[in-house]
C-alpha positions in Angstrom: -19.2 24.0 14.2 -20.9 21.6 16.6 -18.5 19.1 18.4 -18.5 16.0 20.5 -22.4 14.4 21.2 -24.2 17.6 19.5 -21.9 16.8 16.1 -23.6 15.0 12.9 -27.4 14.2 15.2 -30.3 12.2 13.8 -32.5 13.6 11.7 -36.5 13.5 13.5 -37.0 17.1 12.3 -36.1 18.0 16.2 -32.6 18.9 17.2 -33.3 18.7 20.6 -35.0 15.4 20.9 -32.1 14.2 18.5 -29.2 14.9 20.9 -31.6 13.7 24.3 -32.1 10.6 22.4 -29.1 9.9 21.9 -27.6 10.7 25.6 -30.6 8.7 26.5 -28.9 5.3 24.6 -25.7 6.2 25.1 -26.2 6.3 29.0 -27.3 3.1 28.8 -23.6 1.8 28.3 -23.0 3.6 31.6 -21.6 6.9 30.4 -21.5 9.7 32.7 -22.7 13.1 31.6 -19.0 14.3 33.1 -18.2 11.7 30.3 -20.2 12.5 27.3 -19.6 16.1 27.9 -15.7 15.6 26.5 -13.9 15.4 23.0 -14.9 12.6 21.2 -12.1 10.5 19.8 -13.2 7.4 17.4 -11.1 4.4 17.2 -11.2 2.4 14.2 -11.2 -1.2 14.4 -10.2 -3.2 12.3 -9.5 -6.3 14.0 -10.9 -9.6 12.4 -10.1 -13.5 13.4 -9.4 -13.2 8.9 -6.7 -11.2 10.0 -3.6 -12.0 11.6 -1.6 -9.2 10.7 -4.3 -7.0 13.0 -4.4 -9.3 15.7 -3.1 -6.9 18.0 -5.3 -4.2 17.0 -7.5 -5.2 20.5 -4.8 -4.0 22.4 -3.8 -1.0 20.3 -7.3 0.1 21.3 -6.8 -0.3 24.9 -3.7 1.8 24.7 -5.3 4.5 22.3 -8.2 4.6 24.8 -6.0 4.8 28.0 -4.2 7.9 25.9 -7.3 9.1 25.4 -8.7 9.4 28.6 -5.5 10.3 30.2 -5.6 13.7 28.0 -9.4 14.2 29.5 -11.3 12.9 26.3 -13.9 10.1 25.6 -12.8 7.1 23.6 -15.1 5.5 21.5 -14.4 2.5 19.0 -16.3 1.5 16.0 -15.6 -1.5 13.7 -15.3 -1.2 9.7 -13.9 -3.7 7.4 -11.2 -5.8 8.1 -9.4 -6.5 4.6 -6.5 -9.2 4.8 -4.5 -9.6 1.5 -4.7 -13.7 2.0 -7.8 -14.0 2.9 -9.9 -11.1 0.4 -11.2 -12.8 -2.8 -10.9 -11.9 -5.9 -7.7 -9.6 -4.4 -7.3 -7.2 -1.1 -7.7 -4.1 -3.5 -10.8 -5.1 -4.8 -12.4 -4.2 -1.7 -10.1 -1.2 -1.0 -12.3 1.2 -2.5 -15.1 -0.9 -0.2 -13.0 0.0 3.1 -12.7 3.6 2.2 -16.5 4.0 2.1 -17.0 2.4 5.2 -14.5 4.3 6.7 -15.3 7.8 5.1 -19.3 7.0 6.1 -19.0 5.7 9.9 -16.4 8.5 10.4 -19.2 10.8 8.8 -22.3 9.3 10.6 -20.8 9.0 14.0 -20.4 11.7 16.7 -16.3 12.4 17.0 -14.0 15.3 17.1 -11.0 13.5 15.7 -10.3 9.8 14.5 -7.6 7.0 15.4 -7.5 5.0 12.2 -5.9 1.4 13.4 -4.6 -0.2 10.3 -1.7 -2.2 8.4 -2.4 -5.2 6.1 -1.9 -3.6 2.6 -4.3 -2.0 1.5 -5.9 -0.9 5.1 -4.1 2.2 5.8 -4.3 4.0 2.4 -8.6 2.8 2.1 -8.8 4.7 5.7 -6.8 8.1 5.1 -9.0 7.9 1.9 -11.7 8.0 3.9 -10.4 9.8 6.5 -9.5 12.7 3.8 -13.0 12.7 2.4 -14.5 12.6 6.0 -12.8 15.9 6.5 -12.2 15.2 10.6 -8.7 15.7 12.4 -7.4 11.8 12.0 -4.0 10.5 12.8 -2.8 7.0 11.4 -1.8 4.8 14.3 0.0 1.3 11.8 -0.8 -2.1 13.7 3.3 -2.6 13.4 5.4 -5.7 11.5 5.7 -8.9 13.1 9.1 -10.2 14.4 11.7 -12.4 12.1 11.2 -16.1 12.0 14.0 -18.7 11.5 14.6 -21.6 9.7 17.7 -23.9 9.5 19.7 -21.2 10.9 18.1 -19.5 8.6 16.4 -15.3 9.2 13.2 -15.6 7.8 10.6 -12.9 6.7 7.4 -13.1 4.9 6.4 -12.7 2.3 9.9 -12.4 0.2 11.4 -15.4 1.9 7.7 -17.1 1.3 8.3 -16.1 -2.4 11.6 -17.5 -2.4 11.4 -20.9 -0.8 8.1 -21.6 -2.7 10.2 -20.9 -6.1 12.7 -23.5 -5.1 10.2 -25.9 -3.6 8.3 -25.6 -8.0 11.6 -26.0 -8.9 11.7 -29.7 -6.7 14.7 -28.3 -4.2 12.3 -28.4 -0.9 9.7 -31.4 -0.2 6.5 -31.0 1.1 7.2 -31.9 4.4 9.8 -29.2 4.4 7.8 -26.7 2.6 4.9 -27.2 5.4 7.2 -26.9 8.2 8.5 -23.6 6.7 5.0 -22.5 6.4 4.9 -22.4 10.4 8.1 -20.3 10.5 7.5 -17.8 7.8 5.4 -15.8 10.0 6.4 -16.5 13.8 3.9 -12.9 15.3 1.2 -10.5 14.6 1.6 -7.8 12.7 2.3 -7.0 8.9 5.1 -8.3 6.5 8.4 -7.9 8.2 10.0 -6.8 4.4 9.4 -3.7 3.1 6.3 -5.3 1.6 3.2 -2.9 0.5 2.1 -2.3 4.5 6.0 -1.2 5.2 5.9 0.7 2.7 2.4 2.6 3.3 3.7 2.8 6.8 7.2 4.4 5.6 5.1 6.8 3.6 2.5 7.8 6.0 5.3 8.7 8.7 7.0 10.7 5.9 3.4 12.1 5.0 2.8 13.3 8.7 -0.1 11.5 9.5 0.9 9.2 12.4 3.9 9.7 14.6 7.6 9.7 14.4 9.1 6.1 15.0 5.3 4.1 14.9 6.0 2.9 11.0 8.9 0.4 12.3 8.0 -1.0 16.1 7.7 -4.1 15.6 3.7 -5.0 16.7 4.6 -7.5 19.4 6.7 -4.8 21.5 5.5 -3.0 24.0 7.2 -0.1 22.0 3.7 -0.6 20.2 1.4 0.0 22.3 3.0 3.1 24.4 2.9 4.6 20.8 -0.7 3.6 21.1 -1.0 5.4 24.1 0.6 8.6 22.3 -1.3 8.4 19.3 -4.9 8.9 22.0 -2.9 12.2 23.4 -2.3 13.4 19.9 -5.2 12.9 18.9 -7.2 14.8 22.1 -5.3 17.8 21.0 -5.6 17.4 17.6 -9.6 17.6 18.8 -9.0 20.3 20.9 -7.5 22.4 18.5 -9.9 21.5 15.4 -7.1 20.1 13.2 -5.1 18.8 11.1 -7.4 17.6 9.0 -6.0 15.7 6.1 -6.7 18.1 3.6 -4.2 19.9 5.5 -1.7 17.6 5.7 -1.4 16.3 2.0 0.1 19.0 -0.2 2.3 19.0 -2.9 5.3 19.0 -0.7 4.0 16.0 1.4 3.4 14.1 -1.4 6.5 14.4 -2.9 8.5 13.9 0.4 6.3 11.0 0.3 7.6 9.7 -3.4 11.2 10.8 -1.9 10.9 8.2 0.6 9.0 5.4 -1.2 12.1 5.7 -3.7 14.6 5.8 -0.8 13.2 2.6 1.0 13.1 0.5 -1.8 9.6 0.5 -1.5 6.4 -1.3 -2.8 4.9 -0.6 -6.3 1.8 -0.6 -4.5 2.7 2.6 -2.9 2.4 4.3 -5.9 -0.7 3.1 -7.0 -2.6 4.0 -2.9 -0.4 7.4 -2.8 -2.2 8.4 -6.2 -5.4 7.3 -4.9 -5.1 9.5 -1.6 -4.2 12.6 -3.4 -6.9 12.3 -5.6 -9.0 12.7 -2.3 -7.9 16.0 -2.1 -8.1 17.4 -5.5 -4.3 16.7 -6.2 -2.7 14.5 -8.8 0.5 12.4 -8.6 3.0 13.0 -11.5 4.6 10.3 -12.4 7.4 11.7 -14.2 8.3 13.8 -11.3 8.0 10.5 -9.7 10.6 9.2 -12.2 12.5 12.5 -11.2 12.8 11.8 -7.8 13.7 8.2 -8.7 16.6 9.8 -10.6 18.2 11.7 -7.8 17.3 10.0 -4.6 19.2 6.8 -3.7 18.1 3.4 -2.4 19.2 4.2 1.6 17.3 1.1 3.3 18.7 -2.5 3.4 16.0 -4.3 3.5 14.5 -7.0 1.6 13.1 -7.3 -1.8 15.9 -4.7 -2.6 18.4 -5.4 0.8 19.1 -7.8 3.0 17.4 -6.7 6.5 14.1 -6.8 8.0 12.0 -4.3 9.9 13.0 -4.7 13.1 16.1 -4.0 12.2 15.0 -0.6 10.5 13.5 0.1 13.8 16.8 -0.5 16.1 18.8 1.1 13.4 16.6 4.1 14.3 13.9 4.0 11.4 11.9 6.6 9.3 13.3 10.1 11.6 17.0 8.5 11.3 15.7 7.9 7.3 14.8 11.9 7.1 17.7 13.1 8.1 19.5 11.2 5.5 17.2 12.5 2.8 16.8 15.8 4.1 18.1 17.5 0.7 15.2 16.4 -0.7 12.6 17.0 1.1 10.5 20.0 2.1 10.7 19.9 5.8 8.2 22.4 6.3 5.8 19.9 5.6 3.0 20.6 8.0 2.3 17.2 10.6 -0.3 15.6 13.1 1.7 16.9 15.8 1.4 20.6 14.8 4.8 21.1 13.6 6.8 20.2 10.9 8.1 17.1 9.6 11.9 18.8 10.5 10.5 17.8 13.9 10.2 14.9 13.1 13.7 14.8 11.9 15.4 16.1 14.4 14.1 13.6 16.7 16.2 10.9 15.3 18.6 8.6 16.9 22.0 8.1 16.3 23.1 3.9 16.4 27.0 3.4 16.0 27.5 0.8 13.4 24.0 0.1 12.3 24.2 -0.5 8.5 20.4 -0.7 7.6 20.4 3.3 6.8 22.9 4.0 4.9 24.7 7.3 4.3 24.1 9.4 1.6 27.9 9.0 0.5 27.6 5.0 0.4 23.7 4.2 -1.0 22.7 0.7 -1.6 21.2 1.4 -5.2 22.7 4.6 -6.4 19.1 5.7 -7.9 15.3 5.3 -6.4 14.0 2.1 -6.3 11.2 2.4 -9.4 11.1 3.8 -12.8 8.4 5.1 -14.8 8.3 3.3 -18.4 6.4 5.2 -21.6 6.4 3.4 -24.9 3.7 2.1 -27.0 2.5 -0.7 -24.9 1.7 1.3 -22.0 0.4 5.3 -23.3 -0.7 6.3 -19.6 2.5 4.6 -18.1 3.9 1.6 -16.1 6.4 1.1 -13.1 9.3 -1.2 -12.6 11.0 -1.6 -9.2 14.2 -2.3 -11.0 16.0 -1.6 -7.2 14.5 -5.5 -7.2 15.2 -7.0 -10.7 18.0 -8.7 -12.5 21.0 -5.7 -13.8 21.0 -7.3 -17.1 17.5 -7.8 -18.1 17.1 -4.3 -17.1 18.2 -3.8 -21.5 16.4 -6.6 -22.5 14.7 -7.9 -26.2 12.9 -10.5 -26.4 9.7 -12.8 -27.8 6.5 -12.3 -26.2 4.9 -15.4 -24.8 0.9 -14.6 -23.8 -1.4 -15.4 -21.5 -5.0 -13.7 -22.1 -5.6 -14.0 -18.0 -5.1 -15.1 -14.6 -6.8 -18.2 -15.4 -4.7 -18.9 -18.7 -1.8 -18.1 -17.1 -2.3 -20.7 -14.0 -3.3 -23.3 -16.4 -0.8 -23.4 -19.0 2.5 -21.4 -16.7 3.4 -25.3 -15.7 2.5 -27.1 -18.8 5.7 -29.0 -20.0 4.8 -28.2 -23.8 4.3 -24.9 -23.0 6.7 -22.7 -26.1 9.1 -21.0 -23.6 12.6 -19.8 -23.5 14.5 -18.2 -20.8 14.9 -15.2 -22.8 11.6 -15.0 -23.8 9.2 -12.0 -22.0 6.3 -12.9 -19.9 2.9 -11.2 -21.2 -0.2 -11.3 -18.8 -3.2 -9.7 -20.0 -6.5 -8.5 -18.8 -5.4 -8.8 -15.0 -6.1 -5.1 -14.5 -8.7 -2.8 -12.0 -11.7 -4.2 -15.0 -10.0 -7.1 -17.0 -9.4 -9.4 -13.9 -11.3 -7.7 -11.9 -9.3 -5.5 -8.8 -5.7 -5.3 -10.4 -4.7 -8.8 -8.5 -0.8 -9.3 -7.4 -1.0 -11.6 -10.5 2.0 -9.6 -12.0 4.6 -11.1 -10.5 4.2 -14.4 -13.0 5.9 -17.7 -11.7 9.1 -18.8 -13.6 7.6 -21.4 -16.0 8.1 -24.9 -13.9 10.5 -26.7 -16.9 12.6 -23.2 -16.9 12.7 -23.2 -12.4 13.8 -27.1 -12.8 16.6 -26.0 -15.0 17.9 -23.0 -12.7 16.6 -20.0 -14.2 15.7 -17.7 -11.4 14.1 -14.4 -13.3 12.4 -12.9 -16.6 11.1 -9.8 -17.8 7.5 -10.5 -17.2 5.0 -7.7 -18.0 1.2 -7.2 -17.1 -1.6 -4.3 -16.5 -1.5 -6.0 -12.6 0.0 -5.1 -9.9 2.6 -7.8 -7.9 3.2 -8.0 -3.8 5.8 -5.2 -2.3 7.3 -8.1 -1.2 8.2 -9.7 -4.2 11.6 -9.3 -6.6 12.5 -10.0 -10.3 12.5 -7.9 -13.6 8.4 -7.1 -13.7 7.0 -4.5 -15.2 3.1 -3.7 -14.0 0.7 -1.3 -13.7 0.5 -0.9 -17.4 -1.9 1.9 -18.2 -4.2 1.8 -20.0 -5.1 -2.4 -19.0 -6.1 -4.5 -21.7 -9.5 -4.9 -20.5 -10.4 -1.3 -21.7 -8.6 -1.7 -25.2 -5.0 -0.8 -23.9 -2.1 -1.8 -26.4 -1.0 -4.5 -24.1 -4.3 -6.4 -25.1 -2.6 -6.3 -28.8 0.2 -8.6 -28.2 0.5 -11.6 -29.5 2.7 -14.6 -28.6 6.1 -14.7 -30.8 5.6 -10.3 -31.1 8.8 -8.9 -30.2 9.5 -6.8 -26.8 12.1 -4.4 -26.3 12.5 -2.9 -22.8 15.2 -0.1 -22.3 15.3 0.5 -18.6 17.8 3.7 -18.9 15.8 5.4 -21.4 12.2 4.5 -19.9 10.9 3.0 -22.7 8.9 0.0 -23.5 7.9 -0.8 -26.8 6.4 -3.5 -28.9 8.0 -4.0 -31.8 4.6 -4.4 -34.4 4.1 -1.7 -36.7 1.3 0.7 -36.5 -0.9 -1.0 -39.6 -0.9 -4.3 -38.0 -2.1 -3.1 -34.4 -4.7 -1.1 -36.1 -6.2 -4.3 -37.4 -5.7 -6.4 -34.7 -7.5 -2.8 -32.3 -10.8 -3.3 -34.8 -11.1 -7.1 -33.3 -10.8 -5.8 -30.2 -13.5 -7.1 -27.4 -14.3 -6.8 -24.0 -12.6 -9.6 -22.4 -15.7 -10.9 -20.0 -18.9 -9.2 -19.8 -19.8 -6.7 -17.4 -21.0 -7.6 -14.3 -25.0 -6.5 -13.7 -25.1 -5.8 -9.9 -23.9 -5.1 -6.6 -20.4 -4.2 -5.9 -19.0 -5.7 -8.7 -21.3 -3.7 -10.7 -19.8 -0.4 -9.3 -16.3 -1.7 -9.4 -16.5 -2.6 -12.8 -18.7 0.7 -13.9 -16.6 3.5 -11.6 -12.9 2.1 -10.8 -10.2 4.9 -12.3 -6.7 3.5 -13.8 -3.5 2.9 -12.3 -2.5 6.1 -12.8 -5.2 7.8 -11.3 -5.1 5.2 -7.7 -8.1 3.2 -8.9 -10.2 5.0 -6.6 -13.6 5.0 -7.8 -14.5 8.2 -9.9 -17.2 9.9 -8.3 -14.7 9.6 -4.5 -11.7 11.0 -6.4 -11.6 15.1 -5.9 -12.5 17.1 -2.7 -15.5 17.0 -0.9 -17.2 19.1 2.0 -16.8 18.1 5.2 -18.8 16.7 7.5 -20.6 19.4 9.9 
């Protein structure tokens, strides 16, 4: 296999002029020959001025490059989509799938031995190993880090949970503008990702426990200088990863990694989102996530982290508490350890590298969990066939067993129009329906699930419902919300069926959520059914619309999903 300048050349139907071409441009950037002549590490970045949560990705690069070249290779960075989830219309994982192809094509079309991938905002890091996987190149996942806690009256604040929070109570009329703009500057005080155990936590979490970046770089906070000597690390690790010719990912995500993988998205508490990107990623390499061994694992392993949604804590204090290796060794019953990682070894290794903090109370002990069981559930019934997840580690105990009338809204756009309308037919026992806010029906699966208390119901102190959609809803975010129901209305799923004042039962314990209609009358209302919108006749939407899988299957796009060969 050819390596560094003579990998991947141009074709001009002459291999030699292809590779003196190329020296020939290259040198005019100043290279040396001693230079060019060296293991070719790319750098991903992925900084953007969209994107504040990678706004230290420019120095992450510097110390990935000094690592680099202190291990005797060649650094070279490349840019690919930035994706931020505030600032990516319709929705961040819209253009997931987007990011992955960038990713999986520069990595492809570009001379480089191995691959840094720089990334944390959401969807970032699982659209890059998907790439990454597909590329078929040695990579190593280096996260951009959380920010640092703000403060607020006294007050520790974190976004996004406390934005969630403090934006309920300022609908509900407890917090005035003035105050509400003023928290706005303190929600998010640094660089870097959510500070909760939001979707980029959790990805990060996942892709430590996967072994695809190294021990300790899911939790350093991204304004420490922690950060960037793991930078510096990452450029090492990756020069031998070069040198030896792997891991590639294909390597690194079996069946035991991913399920260590589900072992710790369970034990963190973690973001339904991970689910959705851990599915997508194995589907990169032929492999499929079961979700009722995922409701297994949620069975047996215990919520361990305090941290918000599901705690009280933030990342940083994860990090000082001694983060994901202190995590492992908590969890090491259930996990394969002989899972096989960047570094070489195993993810024991990994393990055994952890640090022991007298009195920290983020981790807990086996013997004292903060949820006795995982924090999600897999659901069956006969409103969702292929499945849905609840992170009931986050949700109100007794709407957990809950019946109750169903109050529609056909989409995003009903639902923002009529949520605040004080005629609006609503109790506080009712159940929350959204519809068509799926990967087709909305389109890209927005974090529409997590449905805003009705405004009259907030004003009068009710705090959660059982709200249910084919969407997805922030990691950050809490309450009794069932998503990801598969299949999405859009395509002629069962949720599409229900009508407002149908009857809802939800049974938490036995998985099960059902809609009480008999079978005659949603056979009659399935022969009305019709596509919500019509299908979109070009460009990306086009493909989106045409290709995009199901919850259940990551919502890659079909024809990325299964192996590949590399790259020569």
């Amino acid at each position: 296999m050819s390596t560094g300048l003579r990998k991947g050349l141009t074709s001009y139907g002459d291999a030699g002029f292809s590779l003196f071409l190329r020296k020939a441009f290259i040198k005019a950037a100043g290279y040396s020959d001693d230079a060019l002549d060296r293991p070719i590490i790319g750098i991903t970045d992925t900084a953007s001025d969209y994107n504040p949560c990678h706004g230290n990705a420019p120095q992450l690069i510097e110390a990935v490059r000094r690592g680099v070249m202190l291990s005797g290779g060649l650094p070279m960075a490349f840019p690919t989509i930035s994706i931020h989830e505030s600032f990516s219309h319709p929705t961040s994982m819209y253009l997931r799938n987007l990011m992955a192809m960038d990713t999986e094509e520069m990595v492809r079309a570009q001379p480089m031995d191995a691959v840094v991938l720089i990334g944390g905002c959401d969807k970032t890091l699982p659209a890059q190993i998907m790439g990454a996987a597909s590329a078929g190149i040695p990579a190593i996942v280096l996260p951009v880090g959380p920010m640092v806690v703000g403060h607020h009256r006294g007050e520790v604040l974190g976004a996004c949970t406390d934005c969630r929070r403090l934006w309920g109570q300022h609908r509900a009329g407890k917090i005035d503008e003035a105050e509400i703009e003023v928290i706005s500057g303190r929600l998010a005080p640094s660089v870097g990702t959510c500070m909760v155990m939001g979707t980029a936590s959790t990805m990060a979490c996942m892709i430590e426990g996967l072994g695809l970046s190294l021990p300790h770089s899911a939790a350093i906070p991204a304004p420490h200088a922690e950060r960037l000597r793991c930078g510096e690390a990452t450029g090492r690790v990756a020069v031998e990863m070069a040198r030896r010719g792997g891991p590639a990912p294909k390597a690194l995500l079996t069946p035991g990694s991913l399920r260590n993988a589900m072992v710790v998205l369970q034990a963190i508490g973690g973001s339904t989102n991970g689910l959705v990107h851990l599915a997508a990623i194995a589907g990169r390499v032929g492999l499929r996530v079961d979700l009722e061994e995922f409701d297994r694992v949620g069975r047996e392993v215990p919520v361990l982290v305090d941290l918000k949604p599901s705690g009280d804590h933030y990342m940083e204090h994860l990090h000082h508490a001694g983060a994901v290796p202190r995590l492992l060794q908590e969890l090491e019953p259930f996990l394969d350890l002989e899972a096989p990682t960047v570094m070489g070894g195993t993810l024991r290794d990994y393990m055994n590298l952890a640090e022991e903090v007298p009195g920290q109370t983020v981790i807990r002990p086996r013997s004292n969990p903060l949820k006795s069981t995982g924090g999600m559930a897999v659901l069956r019934g006969n409103l969702c066939p292929g499945g849905a997840v609840i992170k009931h580690a986050a949700a109100t105990p007794a709407l957990l067993q809950h019946e109750g009338r169903a109050v529609v809204f056909t989409s995003v756009e009903d639902m923002t129009n009529r949520i605040d309308d004080p005629s609006l037919d609503v109790a506080a026992d009712d159940v929350l329906v959204l519809q068509n806010a799926g990967p087709k029906g909305a389109p890209g699966m927005p974090e529409a699930g997590y449905l805003p208390i009705p405004r009259k119901l907030a004003q009068a102190g009710v705090k959660d419902m059982v709200r249910i959609s084919d969407a997805r809803m922030s990691g950050t975010a809490f309450g009794t919300i069932v998503l990801h129901i598969t299949p999405e209305a859009a395509v002629g799923g069962p949720l599409g069926l229900v009508r407002t004042g149908d009857r809802i039962r939800l049974d938490t314990a036995n998985r099960r959520i059902d809609l009480l209609v008999d079978e005659a009358e949603l056979e009659r209302r399935a022969a009305d059914f019709a596509p919500p919108r019509p299908a979109p006749k070009r460009g990306y939407a086009k493909l989106f619309h045409d290709t995009v899988l199901q919850a259940d299957r990551g919502c890659d796009f079909d024809f990325l999903a299964g192996e590949d060969d590399p790259a020569e």
